[in-house]
mmCIF entry with sequence, helices, sheets and N, C-alpha, C, O atoms, coordinates in Angstrom:
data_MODEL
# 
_entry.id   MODEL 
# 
_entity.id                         1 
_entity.type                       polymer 
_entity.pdbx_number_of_molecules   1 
# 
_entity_poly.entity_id                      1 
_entity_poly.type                           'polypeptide(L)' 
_entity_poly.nstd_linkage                   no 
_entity_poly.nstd_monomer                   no 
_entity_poly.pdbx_seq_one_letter_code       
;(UNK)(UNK)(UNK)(UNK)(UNK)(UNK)(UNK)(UNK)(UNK)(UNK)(UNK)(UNK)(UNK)(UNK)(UNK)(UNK)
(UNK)(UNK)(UNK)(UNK)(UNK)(UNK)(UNK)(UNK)(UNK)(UNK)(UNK)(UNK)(UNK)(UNK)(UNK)(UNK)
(UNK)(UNK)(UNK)(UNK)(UNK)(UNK)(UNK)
;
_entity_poly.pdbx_seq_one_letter_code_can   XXXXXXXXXXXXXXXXXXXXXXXXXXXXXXXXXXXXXXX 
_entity_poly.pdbx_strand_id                 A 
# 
loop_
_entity_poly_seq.entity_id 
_entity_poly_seq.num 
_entity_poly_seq.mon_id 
_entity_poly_seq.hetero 
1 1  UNK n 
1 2  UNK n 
1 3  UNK n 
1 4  UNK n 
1 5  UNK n 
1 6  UNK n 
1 7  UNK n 
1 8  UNK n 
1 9  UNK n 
1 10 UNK n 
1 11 UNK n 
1 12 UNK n 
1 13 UNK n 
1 14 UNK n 
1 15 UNK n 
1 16 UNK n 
1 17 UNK n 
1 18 UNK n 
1 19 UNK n 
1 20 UNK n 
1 21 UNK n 
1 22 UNK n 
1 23 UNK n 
1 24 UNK n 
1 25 UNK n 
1 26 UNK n 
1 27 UNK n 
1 28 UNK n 
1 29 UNK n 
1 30 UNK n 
1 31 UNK n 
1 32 UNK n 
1 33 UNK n 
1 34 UNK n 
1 35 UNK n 
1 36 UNK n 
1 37 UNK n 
1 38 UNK n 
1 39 UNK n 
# 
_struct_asym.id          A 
_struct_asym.entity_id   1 
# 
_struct_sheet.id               AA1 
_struct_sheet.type             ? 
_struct_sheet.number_strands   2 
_struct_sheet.details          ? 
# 
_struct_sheet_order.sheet_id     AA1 
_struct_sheet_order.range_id_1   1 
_struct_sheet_order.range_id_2   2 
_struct_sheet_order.offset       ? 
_struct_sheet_order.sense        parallel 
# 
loop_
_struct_sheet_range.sheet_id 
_struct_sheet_range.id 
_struct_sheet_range.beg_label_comp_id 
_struct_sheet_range.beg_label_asym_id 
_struct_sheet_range.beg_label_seq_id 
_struct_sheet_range.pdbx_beg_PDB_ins_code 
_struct_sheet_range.end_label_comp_id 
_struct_sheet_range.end_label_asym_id 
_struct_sheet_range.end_label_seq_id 
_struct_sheet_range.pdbx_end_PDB_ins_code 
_struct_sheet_range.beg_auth_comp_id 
_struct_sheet_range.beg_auth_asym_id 
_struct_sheet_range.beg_auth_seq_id 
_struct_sheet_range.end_auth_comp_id 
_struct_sheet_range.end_auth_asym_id 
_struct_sheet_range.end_auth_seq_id 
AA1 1 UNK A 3  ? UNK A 4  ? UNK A 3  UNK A 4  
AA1 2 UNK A 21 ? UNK A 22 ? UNK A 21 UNK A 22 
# 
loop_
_atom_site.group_PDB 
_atom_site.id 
_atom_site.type_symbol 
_atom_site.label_atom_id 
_atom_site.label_alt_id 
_atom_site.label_comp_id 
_atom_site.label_asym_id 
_atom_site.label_entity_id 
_atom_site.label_seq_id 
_atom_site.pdbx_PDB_ins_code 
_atom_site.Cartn_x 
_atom_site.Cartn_y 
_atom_site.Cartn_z 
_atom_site.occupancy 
_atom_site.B_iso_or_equiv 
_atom_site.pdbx_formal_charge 
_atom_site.auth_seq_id 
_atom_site.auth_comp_id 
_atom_site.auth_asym_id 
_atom_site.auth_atom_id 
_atom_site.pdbx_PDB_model_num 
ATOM 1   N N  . UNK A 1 1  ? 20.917 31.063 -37.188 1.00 0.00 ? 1  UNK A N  1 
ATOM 2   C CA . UNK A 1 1  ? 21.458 30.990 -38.535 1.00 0.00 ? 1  UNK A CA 1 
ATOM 3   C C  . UNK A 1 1  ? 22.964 31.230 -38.486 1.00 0.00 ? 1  UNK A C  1 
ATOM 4   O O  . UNK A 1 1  ? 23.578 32.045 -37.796 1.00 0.00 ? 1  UNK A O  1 
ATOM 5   N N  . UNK A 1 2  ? 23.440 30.312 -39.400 1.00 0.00 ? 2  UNK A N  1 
ATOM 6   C CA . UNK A 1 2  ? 25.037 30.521 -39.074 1.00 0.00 ? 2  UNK A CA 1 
ATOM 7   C C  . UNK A 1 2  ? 25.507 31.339 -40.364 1.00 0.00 ? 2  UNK A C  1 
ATOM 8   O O  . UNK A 1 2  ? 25.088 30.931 -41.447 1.00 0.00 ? 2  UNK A O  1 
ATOM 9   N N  . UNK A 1 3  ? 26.250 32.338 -40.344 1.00 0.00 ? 3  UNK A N  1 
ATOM 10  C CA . UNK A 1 3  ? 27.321 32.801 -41.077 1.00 0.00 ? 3  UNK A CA 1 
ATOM 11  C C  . UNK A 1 3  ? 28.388 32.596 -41.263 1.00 0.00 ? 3  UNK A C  1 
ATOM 12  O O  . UNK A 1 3  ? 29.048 32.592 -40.224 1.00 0.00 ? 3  UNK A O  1 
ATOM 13  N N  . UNK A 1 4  ? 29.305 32.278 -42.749 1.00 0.00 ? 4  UNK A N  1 
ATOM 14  C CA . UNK A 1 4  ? 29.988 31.088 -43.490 1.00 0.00 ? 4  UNK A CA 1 
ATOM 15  C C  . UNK A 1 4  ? 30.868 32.405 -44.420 1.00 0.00 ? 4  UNK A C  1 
ATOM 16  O O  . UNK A 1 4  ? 30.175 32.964 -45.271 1.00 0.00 ? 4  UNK A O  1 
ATOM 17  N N  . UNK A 1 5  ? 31.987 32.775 -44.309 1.00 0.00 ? 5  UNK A N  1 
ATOM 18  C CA . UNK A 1 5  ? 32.092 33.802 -44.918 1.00 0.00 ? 5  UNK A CA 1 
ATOM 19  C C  . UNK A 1 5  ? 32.540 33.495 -46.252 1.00 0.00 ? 5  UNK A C  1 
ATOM 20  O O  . UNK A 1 5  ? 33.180 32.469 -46.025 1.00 0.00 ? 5  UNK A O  1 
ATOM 21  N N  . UNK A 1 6  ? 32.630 33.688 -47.446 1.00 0.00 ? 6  UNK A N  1 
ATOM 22  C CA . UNK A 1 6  ? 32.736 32.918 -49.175 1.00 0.00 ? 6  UNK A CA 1 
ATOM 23  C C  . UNK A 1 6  ? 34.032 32.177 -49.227 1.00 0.00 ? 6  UNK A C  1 
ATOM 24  O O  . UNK A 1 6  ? 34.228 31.174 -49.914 1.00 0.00 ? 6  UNK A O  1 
ATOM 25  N N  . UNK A 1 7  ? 34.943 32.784 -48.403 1.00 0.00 ? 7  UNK A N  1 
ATOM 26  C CA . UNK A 1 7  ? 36.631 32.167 -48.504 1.00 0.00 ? 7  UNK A CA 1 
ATOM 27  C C  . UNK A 1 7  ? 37.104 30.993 -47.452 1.00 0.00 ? 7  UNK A C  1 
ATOM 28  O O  . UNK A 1 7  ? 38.272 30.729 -47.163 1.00 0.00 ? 7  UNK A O  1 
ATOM 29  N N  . UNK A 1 8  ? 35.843 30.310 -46.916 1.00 0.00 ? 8  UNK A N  1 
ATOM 30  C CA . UNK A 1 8  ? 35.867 29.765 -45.889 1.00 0.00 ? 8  UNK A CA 1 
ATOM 31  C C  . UNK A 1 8  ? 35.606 28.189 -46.864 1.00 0.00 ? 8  UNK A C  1 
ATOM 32  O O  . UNK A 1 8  ? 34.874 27.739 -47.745 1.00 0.00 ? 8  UNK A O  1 
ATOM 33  N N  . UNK A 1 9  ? 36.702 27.813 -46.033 1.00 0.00 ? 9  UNK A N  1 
ATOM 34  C CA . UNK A 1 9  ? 36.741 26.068 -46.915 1.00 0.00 ? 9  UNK A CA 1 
ATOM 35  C C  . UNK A 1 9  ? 36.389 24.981 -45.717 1.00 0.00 ? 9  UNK A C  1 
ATOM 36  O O  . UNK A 1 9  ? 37.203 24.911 -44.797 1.00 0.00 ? 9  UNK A O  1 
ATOM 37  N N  . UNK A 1 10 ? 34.991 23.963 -45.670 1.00 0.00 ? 10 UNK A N  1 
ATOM 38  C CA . UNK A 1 10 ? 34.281 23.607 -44.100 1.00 0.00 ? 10 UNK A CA 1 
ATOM 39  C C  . UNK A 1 10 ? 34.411 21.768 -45.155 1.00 0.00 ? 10 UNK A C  1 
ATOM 40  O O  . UNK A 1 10 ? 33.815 21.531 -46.206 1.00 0.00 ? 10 UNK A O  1 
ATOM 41  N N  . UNK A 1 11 ? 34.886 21.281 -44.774 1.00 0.00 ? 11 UNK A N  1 
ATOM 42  C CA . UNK A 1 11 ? 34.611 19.849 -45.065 1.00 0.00 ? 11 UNK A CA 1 
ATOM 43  C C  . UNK A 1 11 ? 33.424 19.228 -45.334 1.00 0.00 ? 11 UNK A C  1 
ATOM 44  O O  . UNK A 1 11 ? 32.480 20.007 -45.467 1.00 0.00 ? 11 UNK A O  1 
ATOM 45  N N  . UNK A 1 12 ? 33.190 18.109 -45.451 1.00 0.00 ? 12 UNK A N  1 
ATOM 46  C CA . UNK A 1 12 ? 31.774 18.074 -45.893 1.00 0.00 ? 12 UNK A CA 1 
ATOM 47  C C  . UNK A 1 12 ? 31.247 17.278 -44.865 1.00 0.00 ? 12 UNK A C  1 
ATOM 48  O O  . UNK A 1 12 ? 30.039 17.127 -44.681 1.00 0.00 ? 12 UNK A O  1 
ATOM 49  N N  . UNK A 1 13 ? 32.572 16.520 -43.865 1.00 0.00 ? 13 UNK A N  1 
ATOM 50  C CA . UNK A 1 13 ? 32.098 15.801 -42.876 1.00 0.00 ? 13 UNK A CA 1 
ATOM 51  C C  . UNK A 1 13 ? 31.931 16.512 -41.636 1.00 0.00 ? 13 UNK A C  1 
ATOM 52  O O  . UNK A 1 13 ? 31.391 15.950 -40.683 1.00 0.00 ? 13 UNK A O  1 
ATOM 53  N N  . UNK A 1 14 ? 32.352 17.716 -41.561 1.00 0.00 ? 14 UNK A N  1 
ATOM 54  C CA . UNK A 1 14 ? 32.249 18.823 -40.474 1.00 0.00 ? 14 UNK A CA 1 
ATOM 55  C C  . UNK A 1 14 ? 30.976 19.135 -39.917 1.00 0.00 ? 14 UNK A C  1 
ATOM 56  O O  . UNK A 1 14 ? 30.010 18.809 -40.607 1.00 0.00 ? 14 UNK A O  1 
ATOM 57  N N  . UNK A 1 15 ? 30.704 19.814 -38.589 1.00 0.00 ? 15 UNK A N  1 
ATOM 58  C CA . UNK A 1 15 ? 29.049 19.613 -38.011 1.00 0.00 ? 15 UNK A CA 1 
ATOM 59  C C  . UNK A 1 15 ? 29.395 20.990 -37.796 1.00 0.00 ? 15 UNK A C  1 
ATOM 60  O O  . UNK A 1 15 ? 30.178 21.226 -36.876 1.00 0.00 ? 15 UNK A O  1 
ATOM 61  N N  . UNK A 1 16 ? 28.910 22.023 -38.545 1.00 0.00 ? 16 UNK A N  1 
ATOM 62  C CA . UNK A 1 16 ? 28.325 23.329 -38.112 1.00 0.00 ? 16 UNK A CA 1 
ATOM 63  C C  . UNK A 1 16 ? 27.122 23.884 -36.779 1.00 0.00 ? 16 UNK A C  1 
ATOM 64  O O  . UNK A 1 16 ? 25.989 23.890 -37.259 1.00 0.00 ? 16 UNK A O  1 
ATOM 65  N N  . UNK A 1 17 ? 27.129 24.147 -35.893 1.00 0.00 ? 17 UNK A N  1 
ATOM 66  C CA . UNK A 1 17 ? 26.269 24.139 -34.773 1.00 0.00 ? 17 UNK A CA 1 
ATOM 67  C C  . UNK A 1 17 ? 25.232 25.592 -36.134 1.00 0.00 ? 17 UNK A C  1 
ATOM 68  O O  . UNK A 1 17 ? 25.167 25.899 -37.324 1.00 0.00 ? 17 UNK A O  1 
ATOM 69  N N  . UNK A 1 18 ? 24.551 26.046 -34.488 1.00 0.00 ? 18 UNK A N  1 
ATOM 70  C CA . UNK A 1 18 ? 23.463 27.046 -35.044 1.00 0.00 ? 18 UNK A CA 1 
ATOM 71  C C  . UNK A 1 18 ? 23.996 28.924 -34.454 1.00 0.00 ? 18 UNK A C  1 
ATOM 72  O O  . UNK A 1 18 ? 24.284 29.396 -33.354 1.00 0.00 ? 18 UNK A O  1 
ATOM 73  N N  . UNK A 1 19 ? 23.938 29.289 -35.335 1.00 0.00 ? 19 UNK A N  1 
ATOM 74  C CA . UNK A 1 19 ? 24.418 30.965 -34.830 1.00 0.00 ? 19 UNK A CA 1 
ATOM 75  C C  . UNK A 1 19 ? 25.708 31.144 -34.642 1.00 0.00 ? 19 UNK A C  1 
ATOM 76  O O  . UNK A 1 19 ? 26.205 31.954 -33.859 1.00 0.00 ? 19 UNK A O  1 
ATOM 77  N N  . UNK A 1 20 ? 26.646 29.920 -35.806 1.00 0.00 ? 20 UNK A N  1 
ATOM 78  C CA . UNK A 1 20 ? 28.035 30.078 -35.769 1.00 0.00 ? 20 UNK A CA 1 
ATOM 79  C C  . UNK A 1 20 ? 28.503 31.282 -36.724 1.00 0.00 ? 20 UNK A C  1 
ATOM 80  O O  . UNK A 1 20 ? 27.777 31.634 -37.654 1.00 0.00 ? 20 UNK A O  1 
ATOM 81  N N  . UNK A 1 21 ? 29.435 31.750 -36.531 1.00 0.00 ? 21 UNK A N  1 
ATOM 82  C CA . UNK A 1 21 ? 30.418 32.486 -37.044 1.00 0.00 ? 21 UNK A CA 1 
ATOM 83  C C  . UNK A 1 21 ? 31.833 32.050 -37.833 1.00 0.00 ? 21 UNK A C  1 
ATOM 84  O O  . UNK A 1 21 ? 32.860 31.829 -37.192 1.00 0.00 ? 21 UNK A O  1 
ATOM 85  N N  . UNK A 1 22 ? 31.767 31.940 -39.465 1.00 0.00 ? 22 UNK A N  1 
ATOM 86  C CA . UNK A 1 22 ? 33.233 31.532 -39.586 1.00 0.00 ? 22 UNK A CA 1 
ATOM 87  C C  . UNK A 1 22 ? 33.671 32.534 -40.479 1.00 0.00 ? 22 UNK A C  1 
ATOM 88  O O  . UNK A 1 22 ? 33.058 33.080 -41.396 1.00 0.00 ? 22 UNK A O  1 
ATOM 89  N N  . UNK A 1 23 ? 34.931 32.708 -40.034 1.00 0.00 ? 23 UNK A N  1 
ATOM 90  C CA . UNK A 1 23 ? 35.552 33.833 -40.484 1.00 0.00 ? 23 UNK A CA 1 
ATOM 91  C C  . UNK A 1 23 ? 36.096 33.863 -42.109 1.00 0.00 ? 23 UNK A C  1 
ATOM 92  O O  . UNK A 1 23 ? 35.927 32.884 -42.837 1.00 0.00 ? 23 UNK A O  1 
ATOM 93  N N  . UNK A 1 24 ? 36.617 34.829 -42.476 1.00 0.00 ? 24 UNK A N  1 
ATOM 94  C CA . UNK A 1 24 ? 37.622 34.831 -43.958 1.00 0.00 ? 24 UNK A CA 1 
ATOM 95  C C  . UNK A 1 24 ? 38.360 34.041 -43.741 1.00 0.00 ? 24 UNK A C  1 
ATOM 96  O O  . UNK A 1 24 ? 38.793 34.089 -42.590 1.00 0.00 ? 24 UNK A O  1 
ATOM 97  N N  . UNK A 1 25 ? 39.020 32.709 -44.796 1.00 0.00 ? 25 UNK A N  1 
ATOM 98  C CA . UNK A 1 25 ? 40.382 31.988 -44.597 1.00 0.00 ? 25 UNK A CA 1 
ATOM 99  C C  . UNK A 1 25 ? 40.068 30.867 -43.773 1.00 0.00 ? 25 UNK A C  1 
ATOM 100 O O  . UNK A 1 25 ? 40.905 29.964 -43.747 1.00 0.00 ? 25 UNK A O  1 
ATOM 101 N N  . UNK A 1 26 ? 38.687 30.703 -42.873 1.00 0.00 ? 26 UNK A N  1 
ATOM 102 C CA . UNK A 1 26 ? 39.257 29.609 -42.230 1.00 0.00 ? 26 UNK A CA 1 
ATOM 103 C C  . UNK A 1 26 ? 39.161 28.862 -42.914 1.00 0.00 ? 26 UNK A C  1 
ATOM 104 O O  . UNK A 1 26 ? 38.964 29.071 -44.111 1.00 0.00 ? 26 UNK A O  1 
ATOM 105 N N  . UNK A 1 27 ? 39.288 27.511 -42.288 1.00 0.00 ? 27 UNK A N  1 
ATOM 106 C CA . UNK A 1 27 ? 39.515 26.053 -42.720 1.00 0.00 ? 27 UNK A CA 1 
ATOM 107 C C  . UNK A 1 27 ? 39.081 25.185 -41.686 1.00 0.00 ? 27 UNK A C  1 
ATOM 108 O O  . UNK A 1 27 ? 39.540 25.101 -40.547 1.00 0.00 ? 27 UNK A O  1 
ATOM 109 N N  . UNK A 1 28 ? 38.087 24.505 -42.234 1.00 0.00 ? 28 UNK A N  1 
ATOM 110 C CA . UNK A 1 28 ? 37.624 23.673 -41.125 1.00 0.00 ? 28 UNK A CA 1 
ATOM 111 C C  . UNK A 1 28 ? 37.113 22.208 -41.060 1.00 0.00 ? 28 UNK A C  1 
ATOM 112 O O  . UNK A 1 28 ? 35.934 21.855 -41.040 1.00 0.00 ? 28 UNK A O  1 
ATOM 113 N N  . UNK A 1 29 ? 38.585 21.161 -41.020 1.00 0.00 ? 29 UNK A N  1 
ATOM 114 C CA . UNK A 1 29 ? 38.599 19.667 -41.328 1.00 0.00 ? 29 UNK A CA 1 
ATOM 115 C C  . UNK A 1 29 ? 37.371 18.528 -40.998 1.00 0.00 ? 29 UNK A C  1 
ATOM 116 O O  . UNK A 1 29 ? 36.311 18.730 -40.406 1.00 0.00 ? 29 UNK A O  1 
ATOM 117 N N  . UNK A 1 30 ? 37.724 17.663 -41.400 1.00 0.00 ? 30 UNK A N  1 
ATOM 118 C CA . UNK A 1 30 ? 36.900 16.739 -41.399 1.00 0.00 ? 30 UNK A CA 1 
ATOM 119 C C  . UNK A 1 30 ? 36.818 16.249 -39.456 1.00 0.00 ? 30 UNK A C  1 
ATOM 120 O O  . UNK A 1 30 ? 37.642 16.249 -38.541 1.00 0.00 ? 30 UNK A O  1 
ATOM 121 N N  . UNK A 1 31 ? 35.296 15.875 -39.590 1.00 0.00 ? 31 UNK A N  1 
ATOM 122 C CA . UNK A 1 31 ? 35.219 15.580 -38.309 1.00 0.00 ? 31 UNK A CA 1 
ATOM 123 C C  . UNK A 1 31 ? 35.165 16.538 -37.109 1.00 0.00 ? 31 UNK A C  1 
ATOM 124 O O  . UNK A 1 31 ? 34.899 16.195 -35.957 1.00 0.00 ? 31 UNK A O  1 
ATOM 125 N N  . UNK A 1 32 ? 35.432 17.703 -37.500 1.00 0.00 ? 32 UNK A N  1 
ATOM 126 C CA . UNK A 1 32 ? 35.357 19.011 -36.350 1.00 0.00 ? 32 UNK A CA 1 
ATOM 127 C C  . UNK A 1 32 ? 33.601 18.629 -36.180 1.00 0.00 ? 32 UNK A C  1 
ATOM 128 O O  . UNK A 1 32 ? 32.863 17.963 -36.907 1.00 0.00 ? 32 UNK A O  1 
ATOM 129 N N  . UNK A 1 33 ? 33.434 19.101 -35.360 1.00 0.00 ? 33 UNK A N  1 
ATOM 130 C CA . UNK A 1 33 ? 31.923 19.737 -34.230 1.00 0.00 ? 33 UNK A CA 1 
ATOM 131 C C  . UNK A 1 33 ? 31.862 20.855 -33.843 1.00 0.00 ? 33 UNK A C  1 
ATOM 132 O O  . UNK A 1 33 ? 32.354 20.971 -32.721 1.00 0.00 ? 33 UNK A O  1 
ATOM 133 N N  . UNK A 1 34 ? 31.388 21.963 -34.354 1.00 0.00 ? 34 UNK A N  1 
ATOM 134 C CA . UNK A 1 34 ? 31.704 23.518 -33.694 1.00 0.00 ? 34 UNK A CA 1 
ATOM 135 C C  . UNK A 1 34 ? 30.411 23.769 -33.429 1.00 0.00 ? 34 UNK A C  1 
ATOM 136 O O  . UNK A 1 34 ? 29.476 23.765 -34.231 1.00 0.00 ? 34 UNK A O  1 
ATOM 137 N N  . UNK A 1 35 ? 30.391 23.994 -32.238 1.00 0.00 ? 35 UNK A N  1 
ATOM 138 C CA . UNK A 1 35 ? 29.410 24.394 -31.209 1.00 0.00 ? 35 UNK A CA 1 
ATOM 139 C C  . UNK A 1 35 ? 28.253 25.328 -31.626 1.00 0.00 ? 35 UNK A C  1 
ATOM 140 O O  . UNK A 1 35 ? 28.373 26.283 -32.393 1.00 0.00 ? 35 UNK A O  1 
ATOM 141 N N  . UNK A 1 36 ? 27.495 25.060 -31.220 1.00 0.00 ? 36 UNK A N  1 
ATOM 142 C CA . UNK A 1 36 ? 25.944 26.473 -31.318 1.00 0.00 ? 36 UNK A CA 1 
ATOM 143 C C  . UNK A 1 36 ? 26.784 27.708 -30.742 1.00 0.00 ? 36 UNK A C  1 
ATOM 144 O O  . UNK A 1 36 ? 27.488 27.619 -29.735 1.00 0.00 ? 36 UNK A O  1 
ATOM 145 N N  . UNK A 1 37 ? 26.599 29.052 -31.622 1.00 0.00 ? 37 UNK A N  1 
ATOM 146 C CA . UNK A 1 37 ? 27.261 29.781 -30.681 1.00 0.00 ? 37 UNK A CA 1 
ATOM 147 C C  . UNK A 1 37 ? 28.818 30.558 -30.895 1.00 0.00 ? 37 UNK A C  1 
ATOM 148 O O  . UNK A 1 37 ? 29.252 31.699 -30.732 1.00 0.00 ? 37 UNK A O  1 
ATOM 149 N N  . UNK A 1 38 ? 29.193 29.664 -31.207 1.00 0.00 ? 38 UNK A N  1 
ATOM 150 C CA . UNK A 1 38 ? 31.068 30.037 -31.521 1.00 0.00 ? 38 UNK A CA 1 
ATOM 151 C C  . UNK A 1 38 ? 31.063 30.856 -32.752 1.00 0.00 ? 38 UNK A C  1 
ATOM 152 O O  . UNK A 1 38 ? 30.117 31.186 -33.467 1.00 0.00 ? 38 UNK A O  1 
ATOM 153 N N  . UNK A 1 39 ? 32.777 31.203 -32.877 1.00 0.00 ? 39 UNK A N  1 
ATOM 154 C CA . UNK A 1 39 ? 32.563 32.325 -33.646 1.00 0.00 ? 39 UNK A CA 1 
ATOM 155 C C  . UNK A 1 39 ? 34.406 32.382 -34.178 1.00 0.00 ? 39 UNK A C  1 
ATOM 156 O O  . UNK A 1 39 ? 34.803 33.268 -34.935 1.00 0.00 ? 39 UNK A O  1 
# 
């Protein structure tokens, strides 16, 4: 299960893996792939 923290802005074309971590503030564009795992 991934955790998405509320201030976190993820594109809609973006690929979230499984047991990710995103922090306060990030930002995360179109077309990213973030791995199973990362953080």
């Amino acid at each position: 299960m991934s955790v998405i923290h509320p201030t976190a802005i993820i594109h809609g074309r973006a690929v979230i893996g499984s047991g990710v971590a995103v922090g306060p503030y990030c930002v995360i564009g179109a077309d990213v792939h973030v791995a199973d795992g990362c953080e």
